[in-house]
C-alpha positions as CSV (number, residue, x, y, z in Angstrom):
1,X,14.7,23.7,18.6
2,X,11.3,23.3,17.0
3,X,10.1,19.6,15.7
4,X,10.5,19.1,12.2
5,X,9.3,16.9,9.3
6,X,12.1,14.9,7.6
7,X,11.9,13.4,4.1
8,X,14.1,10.2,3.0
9,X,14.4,9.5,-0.5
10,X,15.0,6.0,-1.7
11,X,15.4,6.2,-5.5
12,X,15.4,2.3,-6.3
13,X,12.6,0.3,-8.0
14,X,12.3,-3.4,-9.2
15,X,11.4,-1.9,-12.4
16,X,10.1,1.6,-14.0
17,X,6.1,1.9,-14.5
18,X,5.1,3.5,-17.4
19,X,3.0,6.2,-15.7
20,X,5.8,7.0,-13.2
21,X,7.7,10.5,-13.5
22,X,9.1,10.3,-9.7
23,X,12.8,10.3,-9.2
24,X,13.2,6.6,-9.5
25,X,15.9,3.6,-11.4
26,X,15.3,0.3,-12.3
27,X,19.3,-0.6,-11.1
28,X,20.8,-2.9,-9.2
29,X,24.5,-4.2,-8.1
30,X,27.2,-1.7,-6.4
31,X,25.1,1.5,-7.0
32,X,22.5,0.3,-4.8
33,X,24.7,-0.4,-1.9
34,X,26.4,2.8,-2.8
35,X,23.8,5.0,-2.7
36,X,22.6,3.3,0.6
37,X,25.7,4.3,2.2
38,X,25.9,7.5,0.9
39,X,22.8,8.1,2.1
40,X,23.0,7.5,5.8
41,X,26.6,9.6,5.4
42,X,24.5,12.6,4.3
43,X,22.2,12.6,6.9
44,X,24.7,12.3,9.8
45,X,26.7,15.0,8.6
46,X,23.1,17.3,8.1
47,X,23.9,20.7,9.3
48,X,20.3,20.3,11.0
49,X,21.9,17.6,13.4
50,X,20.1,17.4,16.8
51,X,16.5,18.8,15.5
52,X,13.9,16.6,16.6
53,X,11.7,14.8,14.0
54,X,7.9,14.9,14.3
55,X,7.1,12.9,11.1
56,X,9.2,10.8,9.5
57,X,8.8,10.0,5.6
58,X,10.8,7.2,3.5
59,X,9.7,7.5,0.1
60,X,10.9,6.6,-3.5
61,X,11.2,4.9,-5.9
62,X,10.8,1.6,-3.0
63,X,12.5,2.3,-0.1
64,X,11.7,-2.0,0.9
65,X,13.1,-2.4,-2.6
66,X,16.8,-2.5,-0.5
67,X,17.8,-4.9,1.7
68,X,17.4,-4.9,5.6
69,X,21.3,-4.9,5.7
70,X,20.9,-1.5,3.6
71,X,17.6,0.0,5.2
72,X,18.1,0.1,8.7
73,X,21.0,2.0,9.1
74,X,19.3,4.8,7.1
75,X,16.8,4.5,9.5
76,X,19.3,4.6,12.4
77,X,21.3,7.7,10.8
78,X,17.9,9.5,10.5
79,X,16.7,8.7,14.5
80,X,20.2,9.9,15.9
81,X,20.4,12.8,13.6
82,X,16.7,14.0,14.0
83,X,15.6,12.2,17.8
84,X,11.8,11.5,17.0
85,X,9.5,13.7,19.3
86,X,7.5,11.1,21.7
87,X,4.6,11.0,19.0
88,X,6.4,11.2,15.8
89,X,5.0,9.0,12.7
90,X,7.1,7.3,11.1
91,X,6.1,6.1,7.5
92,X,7.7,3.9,4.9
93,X,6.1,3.5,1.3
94,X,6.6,-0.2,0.3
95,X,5.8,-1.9,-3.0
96,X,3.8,-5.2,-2.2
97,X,6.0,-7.3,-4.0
98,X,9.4,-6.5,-2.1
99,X,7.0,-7.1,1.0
100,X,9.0,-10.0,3.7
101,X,8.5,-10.5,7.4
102,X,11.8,-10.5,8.4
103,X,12.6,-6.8,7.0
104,X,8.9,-5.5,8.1
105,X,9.8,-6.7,11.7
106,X,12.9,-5.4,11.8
107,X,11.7,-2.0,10.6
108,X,8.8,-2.3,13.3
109,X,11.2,-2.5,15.7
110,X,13.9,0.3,14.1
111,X,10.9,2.8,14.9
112,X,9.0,2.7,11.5
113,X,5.4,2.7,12.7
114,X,3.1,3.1,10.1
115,X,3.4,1.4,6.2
116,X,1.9,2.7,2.7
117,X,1.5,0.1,0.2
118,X,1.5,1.3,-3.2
119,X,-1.4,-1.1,-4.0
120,X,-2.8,1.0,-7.5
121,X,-5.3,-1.9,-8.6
122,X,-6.7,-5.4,-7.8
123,X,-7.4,-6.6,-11.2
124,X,-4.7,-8.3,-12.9
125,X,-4.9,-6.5,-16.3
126,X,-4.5,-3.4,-14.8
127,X,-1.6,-4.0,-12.8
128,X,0.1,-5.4,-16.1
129,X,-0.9,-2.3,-17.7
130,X,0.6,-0.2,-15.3
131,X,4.3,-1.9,-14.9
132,X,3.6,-3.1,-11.6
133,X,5.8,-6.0,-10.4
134,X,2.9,-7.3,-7.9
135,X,-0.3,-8.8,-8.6
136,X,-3.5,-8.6,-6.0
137,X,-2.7,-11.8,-4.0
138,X,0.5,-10.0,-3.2
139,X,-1.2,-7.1,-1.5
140,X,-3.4,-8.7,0.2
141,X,-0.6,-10.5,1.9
142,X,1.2,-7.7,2.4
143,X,-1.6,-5.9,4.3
144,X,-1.4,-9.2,6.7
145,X,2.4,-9.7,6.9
146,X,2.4,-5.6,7.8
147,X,0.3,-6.1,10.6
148,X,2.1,-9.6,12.1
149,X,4.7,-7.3,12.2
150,X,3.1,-5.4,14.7
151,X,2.0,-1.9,12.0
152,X,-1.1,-0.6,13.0
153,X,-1.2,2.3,10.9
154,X,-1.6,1.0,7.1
155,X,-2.4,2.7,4.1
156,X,-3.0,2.0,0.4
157,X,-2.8,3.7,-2.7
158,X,-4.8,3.1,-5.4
159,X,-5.3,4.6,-8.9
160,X,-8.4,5.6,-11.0
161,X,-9.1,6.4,-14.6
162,X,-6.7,3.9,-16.2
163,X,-6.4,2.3,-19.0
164,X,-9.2,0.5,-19.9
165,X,-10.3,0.6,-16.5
166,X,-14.4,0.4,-16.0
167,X,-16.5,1.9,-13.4
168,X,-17.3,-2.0,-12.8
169,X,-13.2,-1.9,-12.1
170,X,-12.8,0.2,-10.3
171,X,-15.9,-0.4,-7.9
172,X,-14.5,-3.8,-7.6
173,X,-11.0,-2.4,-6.5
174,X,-13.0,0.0,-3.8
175,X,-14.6,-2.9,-2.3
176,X,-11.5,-4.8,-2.2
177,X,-9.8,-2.0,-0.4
178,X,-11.9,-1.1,2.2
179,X,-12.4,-5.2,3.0
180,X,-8.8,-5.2,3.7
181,X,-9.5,-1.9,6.6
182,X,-6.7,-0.1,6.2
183,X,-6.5,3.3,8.3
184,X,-5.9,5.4,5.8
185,X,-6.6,5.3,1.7
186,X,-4.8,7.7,-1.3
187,X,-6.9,7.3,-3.9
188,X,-5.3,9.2,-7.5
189,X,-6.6,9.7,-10.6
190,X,-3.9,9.0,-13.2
191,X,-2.3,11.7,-14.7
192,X,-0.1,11.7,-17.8
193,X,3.3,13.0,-16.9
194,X,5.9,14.2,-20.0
195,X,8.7,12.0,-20.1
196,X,7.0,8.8,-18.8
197,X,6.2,5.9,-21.1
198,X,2.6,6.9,-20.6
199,X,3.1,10.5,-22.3
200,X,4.7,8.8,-25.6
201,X,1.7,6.2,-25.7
202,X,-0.7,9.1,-25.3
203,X,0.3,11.3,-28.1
204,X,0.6,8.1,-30.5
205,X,-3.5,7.4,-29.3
206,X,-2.4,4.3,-27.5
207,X,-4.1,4.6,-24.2
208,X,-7.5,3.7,-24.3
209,X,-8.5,6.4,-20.9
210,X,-11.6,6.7,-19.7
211,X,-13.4,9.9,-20.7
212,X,-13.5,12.7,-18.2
213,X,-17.0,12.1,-16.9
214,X,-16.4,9.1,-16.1
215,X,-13.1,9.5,-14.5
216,X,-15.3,12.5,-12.2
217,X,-17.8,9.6,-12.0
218,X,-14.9,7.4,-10.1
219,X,-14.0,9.9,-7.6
220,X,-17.1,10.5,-6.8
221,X,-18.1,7.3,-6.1
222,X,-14.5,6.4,-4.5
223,X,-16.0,9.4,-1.9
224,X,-18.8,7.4,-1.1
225,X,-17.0,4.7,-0.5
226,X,-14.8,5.8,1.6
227,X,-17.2,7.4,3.6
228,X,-19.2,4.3,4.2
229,X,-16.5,2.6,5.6
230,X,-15.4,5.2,8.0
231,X,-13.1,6.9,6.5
232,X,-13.2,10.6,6.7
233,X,-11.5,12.7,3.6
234,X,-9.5,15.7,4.7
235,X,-7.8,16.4,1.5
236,X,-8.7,16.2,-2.1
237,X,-7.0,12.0,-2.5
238,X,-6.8,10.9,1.0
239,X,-9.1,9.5,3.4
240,X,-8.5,8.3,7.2
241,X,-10.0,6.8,9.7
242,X,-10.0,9.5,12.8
243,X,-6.7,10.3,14.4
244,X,-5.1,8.0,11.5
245,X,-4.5,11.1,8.6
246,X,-1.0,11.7,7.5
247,X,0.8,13.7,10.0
248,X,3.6,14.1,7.6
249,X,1.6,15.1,4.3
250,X,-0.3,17.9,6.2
251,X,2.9,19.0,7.2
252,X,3.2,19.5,3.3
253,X,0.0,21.1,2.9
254,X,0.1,23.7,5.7
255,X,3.7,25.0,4.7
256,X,5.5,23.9,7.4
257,X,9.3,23.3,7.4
258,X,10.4,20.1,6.2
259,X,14.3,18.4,5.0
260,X,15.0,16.0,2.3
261,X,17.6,13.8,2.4
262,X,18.5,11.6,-0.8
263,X,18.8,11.8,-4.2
264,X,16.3,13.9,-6.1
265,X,14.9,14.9,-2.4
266,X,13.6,18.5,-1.9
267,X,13.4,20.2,1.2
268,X,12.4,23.7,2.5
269,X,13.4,25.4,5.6
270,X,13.3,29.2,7.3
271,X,16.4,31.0,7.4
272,X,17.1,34.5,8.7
273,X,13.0,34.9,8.5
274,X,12.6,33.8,4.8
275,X,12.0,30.6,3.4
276,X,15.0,28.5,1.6
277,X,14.0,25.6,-0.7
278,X,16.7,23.4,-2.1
279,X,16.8,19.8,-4.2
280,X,19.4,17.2,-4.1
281,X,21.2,15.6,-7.0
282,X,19.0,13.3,-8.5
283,X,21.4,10.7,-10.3
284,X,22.1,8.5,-7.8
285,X,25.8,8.4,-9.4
286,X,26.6,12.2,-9.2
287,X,25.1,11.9,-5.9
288,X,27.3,9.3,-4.7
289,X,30.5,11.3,-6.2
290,X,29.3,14.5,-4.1
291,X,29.0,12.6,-1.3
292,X,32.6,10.5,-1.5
293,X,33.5,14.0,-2.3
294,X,32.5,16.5,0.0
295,X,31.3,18.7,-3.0
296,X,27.9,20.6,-3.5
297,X,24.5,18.3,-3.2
298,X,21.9,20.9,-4.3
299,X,21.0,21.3,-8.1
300,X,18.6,23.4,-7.3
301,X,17.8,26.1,-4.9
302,X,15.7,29.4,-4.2
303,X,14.2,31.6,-1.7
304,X,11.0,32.1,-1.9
305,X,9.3,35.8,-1.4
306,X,6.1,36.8,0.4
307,X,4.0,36.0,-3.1
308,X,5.4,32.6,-3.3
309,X,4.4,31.9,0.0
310,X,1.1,32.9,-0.8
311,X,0.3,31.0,-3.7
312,X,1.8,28.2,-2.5
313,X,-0.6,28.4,1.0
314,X,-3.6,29.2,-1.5
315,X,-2.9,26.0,-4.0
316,X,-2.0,23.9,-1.0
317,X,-4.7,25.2,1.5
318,X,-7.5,24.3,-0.7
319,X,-6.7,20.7,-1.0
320,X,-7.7,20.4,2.4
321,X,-11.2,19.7,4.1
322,X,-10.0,22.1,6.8
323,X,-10.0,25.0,4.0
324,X,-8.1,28.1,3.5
325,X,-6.6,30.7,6.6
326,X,-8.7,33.9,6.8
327,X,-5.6,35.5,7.0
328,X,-4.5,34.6,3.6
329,X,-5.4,37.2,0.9
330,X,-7.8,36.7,-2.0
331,X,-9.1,38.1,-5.3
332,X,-12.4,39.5,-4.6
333,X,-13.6,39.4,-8.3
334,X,-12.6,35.5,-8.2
335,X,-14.0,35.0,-4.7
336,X,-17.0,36.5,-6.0
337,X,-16.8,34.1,-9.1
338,X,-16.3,30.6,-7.5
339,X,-18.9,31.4,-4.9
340,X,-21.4,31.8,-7.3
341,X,-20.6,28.6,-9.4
342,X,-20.6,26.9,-5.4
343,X,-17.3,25.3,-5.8
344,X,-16.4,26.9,-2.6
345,X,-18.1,28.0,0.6
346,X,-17.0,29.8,3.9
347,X,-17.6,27.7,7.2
348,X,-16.3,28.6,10.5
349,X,-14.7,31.5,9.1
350,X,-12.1,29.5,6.8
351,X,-13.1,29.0,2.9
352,X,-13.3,25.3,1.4
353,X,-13.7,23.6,-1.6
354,X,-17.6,22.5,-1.8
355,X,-18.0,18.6,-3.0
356,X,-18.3,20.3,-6.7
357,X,-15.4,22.4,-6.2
358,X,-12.7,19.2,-5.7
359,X,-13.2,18.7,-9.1
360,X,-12.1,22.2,-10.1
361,X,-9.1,22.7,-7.3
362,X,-7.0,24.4,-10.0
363,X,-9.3,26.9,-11.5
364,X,-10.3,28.0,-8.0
365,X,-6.5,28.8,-7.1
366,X,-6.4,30.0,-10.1
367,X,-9.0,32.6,-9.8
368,X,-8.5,33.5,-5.6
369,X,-4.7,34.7,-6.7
């Protein structure tokens, strides 16, 4: 059987951030440890039992947000199920405040070997701003407590164009970053999502943003940055250190196969030569219930056709450094059109996004379908 990536979903956060439109509760109690279980009982009785993992992903919502008691037999349930291929990644996100050495040691030595600290700032306004339950001091401790526990592999998101966030900010959070040397960096600008906090404060005129030049200006200079430490980008947010880019994400990107497992997880997979995608329940209640009750866990599912496939390889191929196929089709009156404005350009017989271009990812897909 071919390796595949696997996606865990851990729906849980201390609290909800106002910018935040993932799949994620502020709950705690009986739910929690519900929903744990439940989880691990969907993933041993996968009907993919016995194919081998080559990434690993535990996202959320927190997945360090439960206890060990709770994580590591999800962990377990995922190894047996999916036996890791002998250089499988395995990533956990973690939130820097629900950060201990005990439970980052025993993950280490569950298999989990490489940690993403959602990180988003430095500067203490900003994390307030944002919802965040950590402050800076926190992170920074996290970074060393993840590596005591024997992670080499570390990354750390961080977020531009926030509210009232300065290029003096933001420069500031840069330089913090990169002082810390992670081996890998996800650097977003923020984005206001309907049914988030965010979205109600923006249409009331409550979020003082930063215009759009200088939110460009903050990308660009996060690229030179990021560059300067040594950290190569090879897709529109992320930067690594060589060898250290996110096996799992390009697995994303390059439209491979992947499985989700969890509430409000979505996964895609080949059948009978076509592509199936599917996503679980999201509530973590009427999850539980299917679960206890051996009923349906997709909401939502289709198959996708040859044009799907297409656009999705276009709008995901761009993102990357690496560029498009040149097997993929394109619009020769748009091809035409971005090539002239030099947001793209055609090396090694693949087309890419210029420097320019990143800033206009959108309207190029847009115009090559």
């Amino acid at each position: 059987m071919t390796a595949v990536a696997v996606y865990v979903h851990i729906p849980f956060c201390p609290s909800k951030c106002g910018y935040c439109d993932f799949n994620s509760y502020a709950m705690t109690g009986e739910i929690v440890e519900r929903t744990a279980r439940a989880i691990a009982q969907e993933i041993r009785q996968s009907p993919w039992r016995g194919r081998p993992a080559k990434t690993i992903f535990f996202g959320g919502g927190t997945p360090t947000y439960l206890s060990e008691s709770q994580l590591i037999p999800i962990i377990e349930a995922v190894l047996e199920t999916h036996p890791p291929t002998a250089d499988c990644e395995f990533t956990s996100e973690a939130n820097p405040g629900t950060v201990d050495m005990p439970k980052f040691a025993a993950m280490r030595r569950a298999g989990v070997n490489r940690i993403s600290l959602g990180a988003q700032s430095f500067a203490r306004q900003d994390l307030i701003r944002l919802g965040r339950v950590h402050q800076a001091p926190e992170i920074v401790r996290a970074v060393g407590v993840a590596r005591e526990a024997g992670f080499d592999e570390i990354n750390l998101d961080l977020m531009f164009g926030l509210p009232g966030q300065s290029m003096a900010g933001w420069e500031r959070n840069l330089e913090i970053a990169l002082s810390l040397g992670p081996t890998h960096l996800s650097l977003y600008g923020l984005t206001i999502e309907p049914n988030t906090r965010y979205y109600k404060l923006h249409l009331r005129g409550m979020l003082d943003l930063p215009t759009e030049d200088v939110h460009v200006a903050m990308y660009d200079r996060a690229m030179d940055a990021a560059e300067a430490a040594g950290l190569q980008q090879y897709e529109i947010s992320n930067f690594a250190r060589p060898g250290s880019q996110c096996q799992h994400n390009l697995a994303y990107w390059r439209g491979e196969e992947y499985l989700g497992y969890g509430p409000g997880a979505v996964g895609c997979f080949q059948e009978d030569g076509r592509r199936h995608r599917y996503t679980v329940l999201k509530h973590p209640e009427r999850y539980c219930q299917a679960i206890e009750q051996g009923t349906g866990l997709w909401f939502d599912e289709e198959w996708l056709d040859e044009d799907d496939l297409r656009l999705e390889e276009l709008m995901l191929g761009l993102r990357l450094n690496e560029g498009l196929s040149p097997t993929i089709a394109l619009a020769e009156r748009g091809l035409k059109k971005v090539l002239d404005r030099g947001w793209v350009e055609q090396m090694d017989n693949r087309l890419r996004l210029t420097r320019s271009g990143r800033h206009f990812c959108s309207e190029v897909a847009a115009e090559l379908a």
